[in-house]
N, CA, C and O of each residue as an XYZ file, in Angstrom:
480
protein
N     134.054    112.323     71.857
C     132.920    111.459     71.641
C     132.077    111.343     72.902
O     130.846    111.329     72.885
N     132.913    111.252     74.123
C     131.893    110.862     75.622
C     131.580    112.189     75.600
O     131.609    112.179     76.831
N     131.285    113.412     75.328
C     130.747    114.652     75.692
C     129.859    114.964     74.671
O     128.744    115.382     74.982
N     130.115    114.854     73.695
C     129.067    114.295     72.521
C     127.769    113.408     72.761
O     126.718    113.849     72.295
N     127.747    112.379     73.343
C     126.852    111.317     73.906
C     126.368    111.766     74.599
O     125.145    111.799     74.460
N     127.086    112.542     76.046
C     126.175    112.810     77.136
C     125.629    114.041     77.073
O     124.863    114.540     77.897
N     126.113    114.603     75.901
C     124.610    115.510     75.724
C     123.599    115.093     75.034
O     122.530    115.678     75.209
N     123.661    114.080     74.160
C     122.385    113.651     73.892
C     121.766    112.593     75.164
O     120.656    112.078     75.034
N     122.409    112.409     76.081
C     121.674    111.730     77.055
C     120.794    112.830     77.847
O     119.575    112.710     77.976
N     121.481    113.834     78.325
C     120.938    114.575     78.724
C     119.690    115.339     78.473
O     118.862    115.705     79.306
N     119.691    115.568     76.847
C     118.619    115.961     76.183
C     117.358    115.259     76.215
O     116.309    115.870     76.012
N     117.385    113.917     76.477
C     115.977    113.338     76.804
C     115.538    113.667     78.025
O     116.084    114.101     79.040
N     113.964    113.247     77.601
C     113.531    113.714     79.111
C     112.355    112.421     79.203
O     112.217    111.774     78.165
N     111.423    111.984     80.521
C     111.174    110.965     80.727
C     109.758    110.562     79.772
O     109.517    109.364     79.630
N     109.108    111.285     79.316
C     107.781    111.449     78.383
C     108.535    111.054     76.722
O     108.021    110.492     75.755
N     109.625    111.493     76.868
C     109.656    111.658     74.903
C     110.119    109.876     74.942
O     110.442    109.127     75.865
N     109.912    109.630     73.030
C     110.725    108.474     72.823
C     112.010    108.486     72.548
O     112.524    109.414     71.923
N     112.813    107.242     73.077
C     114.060    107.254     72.924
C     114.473    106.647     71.180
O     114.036    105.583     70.742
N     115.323    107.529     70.442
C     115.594    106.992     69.297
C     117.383    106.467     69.279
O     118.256    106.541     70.144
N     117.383    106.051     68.180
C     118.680    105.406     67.900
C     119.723    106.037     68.505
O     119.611    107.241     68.276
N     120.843    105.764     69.278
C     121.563    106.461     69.501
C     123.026    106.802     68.574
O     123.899    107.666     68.497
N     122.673    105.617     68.005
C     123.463    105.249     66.518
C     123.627    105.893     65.486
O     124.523    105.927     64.642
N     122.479    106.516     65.649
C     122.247    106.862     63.705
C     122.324    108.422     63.860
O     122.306    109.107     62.837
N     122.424    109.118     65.316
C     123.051    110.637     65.648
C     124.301    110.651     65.454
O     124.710    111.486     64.646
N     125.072    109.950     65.970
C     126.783    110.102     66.069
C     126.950    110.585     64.333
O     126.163    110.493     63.391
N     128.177    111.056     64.426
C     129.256    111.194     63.467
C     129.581    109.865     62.566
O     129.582    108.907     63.339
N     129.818    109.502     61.421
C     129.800    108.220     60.685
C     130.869    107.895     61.035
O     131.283    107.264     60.063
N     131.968    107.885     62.102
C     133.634    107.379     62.399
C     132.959    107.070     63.775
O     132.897    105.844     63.861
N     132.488    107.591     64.760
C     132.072    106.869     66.418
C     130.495    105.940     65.933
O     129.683    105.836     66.853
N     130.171    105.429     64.838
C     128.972    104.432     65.329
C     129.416    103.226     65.864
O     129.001    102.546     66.802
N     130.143    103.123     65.252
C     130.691    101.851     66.096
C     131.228    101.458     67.652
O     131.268    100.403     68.285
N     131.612    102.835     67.936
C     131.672    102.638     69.377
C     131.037    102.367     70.323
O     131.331    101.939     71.439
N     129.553    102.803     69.537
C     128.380    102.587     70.445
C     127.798    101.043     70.889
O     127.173    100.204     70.240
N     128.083    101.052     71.697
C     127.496     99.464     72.417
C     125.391     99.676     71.755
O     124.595    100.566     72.054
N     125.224     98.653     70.997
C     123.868     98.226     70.684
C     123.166     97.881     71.994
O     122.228     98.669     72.118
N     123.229     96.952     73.127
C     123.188     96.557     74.045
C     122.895     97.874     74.859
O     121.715     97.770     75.194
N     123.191     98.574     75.141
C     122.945    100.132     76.403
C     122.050    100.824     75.512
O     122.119    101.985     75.916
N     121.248    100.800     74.536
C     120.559    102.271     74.269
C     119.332    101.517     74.823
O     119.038    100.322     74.854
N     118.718    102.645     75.253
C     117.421    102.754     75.963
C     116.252    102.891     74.792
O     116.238    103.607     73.792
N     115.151    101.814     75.353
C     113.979    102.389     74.395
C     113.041    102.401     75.247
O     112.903    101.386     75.930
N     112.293    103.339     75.419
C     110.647    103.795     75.908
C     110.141    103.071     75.842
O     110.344    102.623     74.713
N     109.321    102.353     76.448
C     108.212    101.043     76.263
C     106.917    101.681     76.889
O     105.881    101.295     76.349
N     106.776    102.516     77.848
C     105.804    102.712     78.625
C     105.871    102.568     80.109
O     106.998    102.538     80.602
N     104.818    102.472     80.909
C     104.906    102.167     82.207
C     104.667    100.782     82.251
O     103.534    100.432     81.921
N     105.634     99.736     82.650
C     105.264     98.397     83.249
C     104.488     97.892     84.035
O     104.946     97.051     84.808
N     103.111     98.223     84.098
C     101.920     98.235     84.992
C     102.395     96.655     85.517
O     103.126     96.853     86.487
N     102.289     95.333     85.296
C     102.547     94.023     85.422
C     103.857     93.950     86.598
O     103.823     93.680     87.798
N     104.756     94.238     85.883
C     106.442     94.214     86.580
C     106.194     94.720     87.703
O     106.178     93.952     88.665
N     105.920     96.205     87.923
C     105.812     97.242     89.045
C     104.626     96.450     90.260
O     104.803     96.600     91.469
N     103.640     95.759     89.792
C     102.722     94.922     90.900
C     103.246     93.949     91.200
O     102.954     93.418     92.272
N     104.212     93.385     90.332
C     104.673     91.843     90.619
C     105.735     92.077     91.794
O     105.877     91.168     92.611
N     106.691     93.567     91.956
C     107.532     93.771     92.403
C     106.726     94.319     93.379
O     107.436     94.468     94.373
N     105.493     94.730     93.618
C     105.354     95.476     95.504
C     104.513     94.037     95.704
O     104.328     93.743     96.885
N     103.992     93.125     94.733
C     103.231     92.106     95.549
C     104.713     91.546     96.477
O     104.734     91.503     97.707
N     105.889     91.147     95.583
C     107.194     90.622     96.150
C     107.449     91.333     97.570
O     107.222     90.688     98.594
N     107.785     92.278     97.622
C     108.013     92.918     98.431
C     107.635     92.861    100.011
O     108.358     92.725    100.998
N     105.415     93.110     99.801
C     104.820     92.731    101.114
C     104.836     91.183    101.362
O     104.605     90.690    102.466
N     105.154     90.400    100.136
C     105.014     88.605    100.390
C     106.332     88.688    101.767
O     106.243     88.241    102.910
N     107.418     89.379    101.153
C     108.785     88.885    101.755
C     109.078     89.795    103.011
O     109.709     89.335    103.963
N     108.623     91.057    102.999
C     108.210     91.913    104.420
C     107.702     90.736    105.522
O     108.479     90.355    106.398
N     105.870     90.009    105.367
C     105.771     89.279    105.754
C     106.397     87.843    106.084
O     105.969     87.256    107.078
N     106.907     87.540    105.681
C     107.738     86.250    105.282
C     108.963     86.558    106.680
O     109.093     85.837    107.670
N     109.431     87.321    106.494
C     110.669     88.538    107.322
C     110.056     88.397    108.986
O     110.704     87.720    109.783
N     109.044     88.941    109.330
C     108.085     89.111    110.106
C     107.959     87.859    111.007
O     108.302     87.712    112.180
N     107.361     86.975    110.123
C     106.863     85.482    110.980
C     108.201     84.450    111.119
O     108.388     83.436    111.792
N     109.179     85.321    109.999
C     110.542     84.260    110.599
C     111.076     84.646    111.672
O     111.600     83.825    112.425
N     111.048     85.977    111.956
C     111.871     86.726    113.086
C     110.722     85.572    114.706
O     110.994     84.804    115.628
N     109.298     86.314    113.990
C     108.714     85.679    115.181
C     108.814     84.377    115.940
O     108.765     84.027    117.119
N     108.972     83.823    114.781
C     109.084     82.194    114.636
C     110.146     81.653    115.608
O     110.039     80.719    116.402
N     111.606     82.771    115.263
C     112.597     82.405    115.694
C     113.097     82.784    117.777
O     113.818     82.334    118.668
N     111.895     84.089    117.473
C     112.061     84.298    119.047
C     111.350     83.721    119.753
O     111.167     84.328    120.809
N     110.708     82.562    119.653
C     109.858     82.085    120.464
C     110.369     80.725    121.111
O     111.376     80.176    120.665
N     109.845     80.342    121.884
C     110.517     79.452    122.877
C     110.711     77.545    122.532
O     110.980     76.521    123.159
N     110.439     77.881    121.429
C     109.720     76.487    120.599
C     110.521     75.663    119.740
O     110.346     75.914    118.548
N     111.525     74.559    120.041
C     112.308     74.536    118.943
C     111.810     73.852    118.228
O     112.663     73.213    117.612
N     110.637     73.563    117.889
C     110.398     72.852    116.402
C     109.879     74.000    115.492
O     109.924     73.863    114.269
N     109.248     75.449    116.227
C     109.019     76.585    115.259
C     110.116     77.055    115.258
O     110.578     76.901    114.127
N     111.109     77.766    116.170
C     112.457     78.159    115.370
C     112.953     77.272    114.204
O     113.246     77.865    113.166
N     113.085     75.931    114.242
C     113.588     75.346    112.773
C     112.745     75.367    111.663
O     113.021     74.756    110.631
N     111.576     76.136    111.833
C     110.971     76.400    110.881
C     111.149     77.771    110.328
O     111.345     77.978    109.130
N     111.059     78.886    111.414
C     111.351     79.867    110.926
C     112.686     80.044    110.615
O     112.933     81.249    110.583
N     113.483     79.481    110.415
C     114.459     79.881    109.037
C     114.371     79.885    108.341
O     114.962     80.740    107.681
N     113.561     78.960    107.733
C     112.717     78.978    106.193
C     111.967     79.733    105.910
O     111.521     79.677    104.764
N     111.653     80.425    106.518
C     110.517     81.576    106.593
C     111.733     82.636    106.460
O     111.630     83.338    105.454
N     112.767     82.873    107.198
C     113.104     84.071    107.102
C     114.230     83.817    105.564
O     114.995     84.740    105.284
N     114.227     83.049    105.033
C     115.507     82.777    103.787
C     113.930     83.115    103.121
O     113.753     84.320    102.937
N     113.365     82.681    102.934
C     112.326     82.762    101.725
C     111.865     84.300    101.668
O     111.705     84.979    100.654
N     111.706     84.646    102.893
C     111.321     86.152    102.774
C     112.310     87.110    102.296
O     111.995     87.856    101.369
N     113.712     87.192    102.933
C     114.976     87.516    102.336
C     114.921     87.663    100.742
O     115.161     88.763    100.244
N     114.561     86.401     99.826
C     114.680     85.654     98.472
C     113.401     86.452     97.655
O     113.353     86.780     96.469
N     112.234     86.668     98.899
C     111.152     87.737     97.909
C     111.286     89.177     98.308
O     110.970     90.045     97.496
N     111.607     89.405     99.168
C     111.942     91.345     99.854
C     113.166     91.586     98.986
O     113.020     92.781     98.732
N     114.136     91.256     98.449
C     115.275     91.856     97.530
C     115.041     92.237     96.220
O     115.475     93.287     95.745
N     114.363     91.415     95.606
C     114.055     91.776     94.102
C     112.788     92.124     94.064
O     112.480     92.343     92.892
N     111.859     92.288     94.820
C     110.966     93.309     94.947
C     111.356     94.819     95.305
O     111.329     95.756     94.507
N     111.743     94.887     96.725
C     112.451     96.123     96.883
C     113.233     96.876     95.390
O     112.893     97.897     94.792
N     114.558     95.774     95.062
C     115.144     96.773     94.025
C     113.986     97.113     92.786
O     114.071     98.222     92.258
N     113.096     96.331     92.401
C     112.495     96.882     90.977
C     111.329     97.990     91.431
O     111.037     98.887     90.640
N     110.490     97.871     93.093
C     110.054     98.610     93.404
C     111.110    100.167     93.659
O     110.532    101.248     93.550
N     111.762    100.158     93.800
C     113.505    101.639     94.264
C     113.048    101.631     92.992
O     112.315    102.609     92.838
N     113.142    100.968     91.990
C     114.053    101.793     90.242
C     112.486    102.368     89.896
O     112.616    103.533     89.520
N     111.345    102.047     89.890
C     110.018    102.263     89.399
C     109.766    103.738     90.683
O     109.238    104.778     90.291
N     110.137    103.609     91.860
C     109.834    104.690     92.781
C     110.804    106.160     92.134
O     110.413    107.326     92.084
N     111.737    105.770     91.831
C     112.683    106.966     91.664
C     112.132    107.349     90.220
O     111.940    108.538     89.961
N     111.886    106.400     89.315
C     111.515    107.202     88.166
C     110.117    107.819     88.155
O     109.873    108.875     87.572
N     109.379    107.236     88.708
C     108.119    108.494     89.077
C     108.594    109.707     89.974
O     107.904    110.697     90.219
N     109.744    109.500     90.376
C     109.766    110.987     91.392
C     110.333    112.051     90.350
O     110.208    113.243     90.629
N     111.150    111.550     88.775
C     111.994    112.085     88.574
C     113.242    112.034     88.281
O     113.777    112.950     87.656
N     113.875    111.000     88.672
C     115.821    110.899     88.950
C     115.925    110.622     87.583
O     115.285    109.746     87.001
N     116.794    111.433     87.043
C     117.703    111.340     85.565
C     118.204    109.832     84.761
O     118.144    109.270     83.667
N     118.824    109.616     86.408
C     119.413    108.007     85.813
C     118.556    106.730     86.348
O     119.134    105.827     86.953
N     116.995    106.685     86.075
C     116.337    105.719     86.331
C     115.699    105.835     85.487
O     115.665    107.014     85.134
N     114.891    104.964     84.686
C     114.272    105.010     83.828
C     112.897    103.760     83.712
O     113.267    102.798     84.385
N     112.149    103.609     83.387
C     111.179    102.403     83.365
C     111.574    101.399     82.430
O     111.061    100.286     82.312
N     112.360    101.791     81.889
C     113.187    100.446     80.769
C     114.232     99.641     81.927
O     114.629     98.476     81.921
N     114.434    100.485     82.666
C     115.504     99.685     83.619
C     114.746     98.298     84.307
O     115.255     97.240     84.677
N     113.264     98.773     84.320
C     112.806     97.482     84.751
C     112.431     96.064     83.965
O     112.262     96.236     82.758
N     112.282     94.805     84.389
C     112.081     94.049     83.224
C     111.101     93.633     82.903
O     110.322     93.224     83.763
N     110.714     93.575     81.290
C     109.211     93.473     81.072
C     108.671     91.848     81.126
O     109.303     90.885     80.692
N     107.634     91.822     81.629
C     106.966     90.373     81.667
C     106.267     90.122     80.602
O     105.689     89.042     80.483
């Protein structure tokens, strides 16, 4: 059955639509199939993909003025820039990862897909 599947995984490619993965199998493995994991094509997430590089330069910056914040000779701006650098931390992570999964599937990579990202 798993060699069965992963050739129909394989057989897609990033342009076509994804169909049932269900209704290919053999009538004894549908059930094995987790409903939950099949992939469907939606398109490019124009929304998600901006929301995730706006995240990204917010928390780059954010990163930036905490570091600065913190090397400076000032202790009422160092106790500020920690907050600066947790908040930037909190927007540079989940920007970065949805910007990685949207970068790799425009380059190409097999196991990334634009469904991996989440739609708004």
């Amino acid at each position: 059955m798993f060699s069965y599947a992963l050739k129909l995984f394989k057989d897609f490619s990033m342009h076509s639509r994804y169909s049932r993965l269900a209704s290919t199998l053999p009538e004894g493995e549908r059930s094995v199939v987790d409903q939950a994991s099949i992939l469907v094509h939606r398109g490019i997430p124009w929304k998600a993909i901006s929301l995730a590089l706006f995240l990204l330069v917010i928390g780059c910056l954010l990163i930036v003025y905490g570091i600065i914040g913190i090397s400076s000779h000032k202790k009422s701006s160092s106790e500020k820039a920690y907050g600066l650098l947790v908040l930037g931390l909190l927007t540079f992570l989940p920007g970065f990862h949805e910007s990685r999964i949207a970068y790799y599937t425009w380059r190409g990579f097999r196991e990334y897909s634009f469904s991996h990202i989440p739609s708004m």
